[in-house]
N, C-alpha and C positions, 0 to 999 in steps of 0.2 A: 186896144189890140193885144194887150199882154197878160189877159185875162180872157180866155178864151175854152167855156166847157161843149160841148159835142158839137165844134164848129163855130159856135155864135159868142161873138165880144159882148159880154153881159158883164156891169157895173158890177161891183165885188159885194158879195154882204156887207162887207164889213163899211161899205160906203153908209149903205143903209143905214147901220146901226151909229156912225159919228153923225148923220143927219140926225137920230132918233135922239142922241146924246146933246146935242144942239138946240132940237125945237125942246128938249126940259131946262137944257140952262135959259132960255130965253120966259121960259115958265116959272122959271124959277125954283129948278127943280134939279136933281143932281144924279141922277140915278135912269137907268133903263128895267124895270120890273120885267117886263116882256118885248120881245119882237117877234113876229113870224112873218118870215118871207112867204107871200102869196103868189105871186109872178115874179120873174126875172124881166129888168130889164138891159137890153138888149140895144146896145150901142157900137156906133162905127166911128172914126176918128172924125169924119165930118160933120155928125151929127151935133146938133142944139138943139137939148130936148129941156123943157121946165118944168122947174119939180115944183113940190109947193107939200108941205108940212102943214098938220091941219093936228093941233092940241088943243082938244077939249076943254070942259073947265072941270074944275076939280069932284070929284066925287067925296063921299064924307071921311075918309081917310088920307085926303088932299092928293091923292092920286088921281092923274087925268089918262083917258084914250088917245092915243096918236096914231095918227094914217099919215103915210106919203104917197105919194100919187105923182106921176109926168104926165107929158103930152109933148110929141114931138114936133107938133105944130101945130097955130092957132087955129087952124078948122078939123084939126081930131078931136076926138073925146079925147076925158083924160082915165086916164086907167091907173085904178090903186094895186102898187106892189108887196105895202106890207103895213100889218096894224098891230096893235099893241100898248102898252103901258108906260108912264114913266111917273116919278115920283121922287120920293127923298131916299138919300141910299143911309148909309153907317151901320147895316146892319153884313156888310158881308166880312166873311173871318179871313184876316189876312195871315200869310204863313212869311216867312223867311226862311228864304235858301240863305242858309251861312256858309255852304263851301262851295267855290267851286273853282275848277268845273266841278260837276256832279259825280259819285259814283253812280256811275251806269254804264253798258257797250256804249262805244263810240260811232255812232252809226256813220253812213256818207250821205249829204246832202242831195247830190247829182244821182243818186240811186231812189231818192224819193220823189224828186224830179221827173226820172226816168217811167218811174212806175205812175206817176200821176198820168203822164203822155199816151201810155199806153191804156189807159181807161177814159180817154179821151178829153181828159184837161189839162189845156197848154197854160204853161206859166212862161212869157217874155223873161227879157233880162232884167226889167225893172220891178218885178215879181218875184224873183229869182234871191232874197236877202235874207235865208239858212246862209249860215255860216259855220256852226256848227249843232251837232245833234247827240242825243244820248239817251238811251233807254234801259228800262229796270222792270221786267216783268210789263202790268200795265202804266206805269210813268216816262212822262217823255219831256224832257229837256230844250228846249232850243235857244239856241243862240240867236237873236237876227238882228242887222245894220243894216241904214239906208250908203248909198252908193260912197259918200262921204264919211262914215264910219259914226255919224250920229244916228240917236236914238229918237230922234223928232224933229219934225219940221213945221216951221213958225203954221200957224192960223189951225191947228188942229186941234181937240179935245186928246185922242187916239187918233195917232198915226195908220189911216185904213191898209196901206201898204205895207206898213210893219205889225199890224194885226192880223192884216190875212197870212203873212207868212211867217207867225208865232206860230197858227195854225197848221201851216204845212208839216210839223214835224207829227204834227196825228198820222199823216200817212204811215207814218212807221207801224200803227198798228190795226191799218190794213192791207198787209202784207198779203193776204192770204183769200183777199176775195172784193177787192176793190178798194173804191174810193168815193168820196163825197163832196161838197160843197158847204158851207154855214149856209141855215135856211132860219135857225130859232136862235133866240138868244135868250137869257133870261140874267136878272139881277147881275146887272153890270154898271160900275158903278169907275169913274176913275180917282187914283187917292191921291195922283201925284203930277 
C-alpha cells in the first residue's frame, strides 16, 4: 500500500529485480545481465499471490533466461511480469565517492516526494527513506536509511526498499516534465 503508481499498489521493480538477483544465486550465478518489466504486478495488503522463478539452463557463454511469473490463485492463469538474463558479473566498473557529502545543490527530499504525488505516484512512509539529496548538472547523490538508520535488513541480496529509494533521487531530474517508475535493468551485479 506504500507503493502506489496511478491508483494501484503494484510490487516495486525493484522486488523484481532481488527475485531476478536470487533465482541466479541459486543458479549459481552472480549477476543480473538483463531485466525488463513486462506487466506490473498489482497487489493489495490482502492479497497472496505466488510467484515462481523459472532459470533456464545455461547458454554457451553460461548465461541463462529467467521469467517470473504469479498467479493470485490456484484456478488463474499465471501471468509472466518480467524476462531476462542473469549470469556471472565482475565485469562492472566500480567508482568511489571519497568525499562527502558530495559537492553538489542540496536538494529537499519532501519536494521530490511532492513532485512524484503529483504525477500520480504515492510513496507511504516506509517508502519515504531520502534522507538527503544533492545534485550537479546531470549527477545526483542520495542518501537513503531504513526507519532504524541501517543500511540492510537480514535475508536480502539488495535491500528492494532501499533500492527503490536510491532511485527516488532521479526525480530531481525530472523536474521539468514528469516522472517514472524502474521497468529495465541491466548489468547489475551486487559487490558487497
Amino acid at each position: 500500500g506504500d507503493h502506489v503508481v496511478s491508483g494501484l499498489s503494484l510490487l516495486p521493480g525493484t522486488v523484481f529485480l532481488e527475485l531476478a538477483l536470487r533465482g541466479a544465486e541459486l543458479a549459481g550465478l552472480d549477476a543480473v545481465d538483463e531485466l525488463v518489466i513486462t506487466a506490473p504486478l498489482a497487489v493489495a495488503a490482502s492479497d497472496t499471490v505466488a510467484l515462481q522463478i523459472i532459470v533456464d539452463r545455461a547458454d554457451d557463454q553460461g548465461a541463462r533466461a529467467i521469467t517470473l511469473w504469479s498467479r493470485p490463485d490456484p484456478d488463474a492463469e499465471c501471468q509472466q511480469h518480467c524476462s531476462g538474463r542473469v549470469c556471472s558479473g565482475g565485469t562492472t566498473e566500480r567508482e568511489r565517492i571519497e568525499v562527502w557529502p558530495p559537492d553538489g545543490e542540496p536538494l529537499d527530499p519532501a519536494a521530490i516526494y511532492a513532485g512524484f504525488a503529483e504525477h500520480g505516484i504515492a510513496y507511504g512512509d516506509s517508502f519515504r527513506r531520502l534522507r538527503a539529496l544533492w545534485r550537479a548538472g546531470d549527477e545526483v547523490w542520495a542518501e537513503v536509511a531504513l526507519p532504524d538508520g541501517s543500511g540492510r535488513r537480514a535475508g536480502y541480496l539488495i535491500d528492494p526498499v532501499l533500492l527503490d529509494a536510491s532511485l527516488h533521487g532521479l526525480g530531481a531530474l525530472f523536474a521539468e516534465g514528469g516522472t517514472g517508475v524502474p521497468y529495465a535493468w541491466s548489468r547489475v551485479e551486487v559487490l558487497a
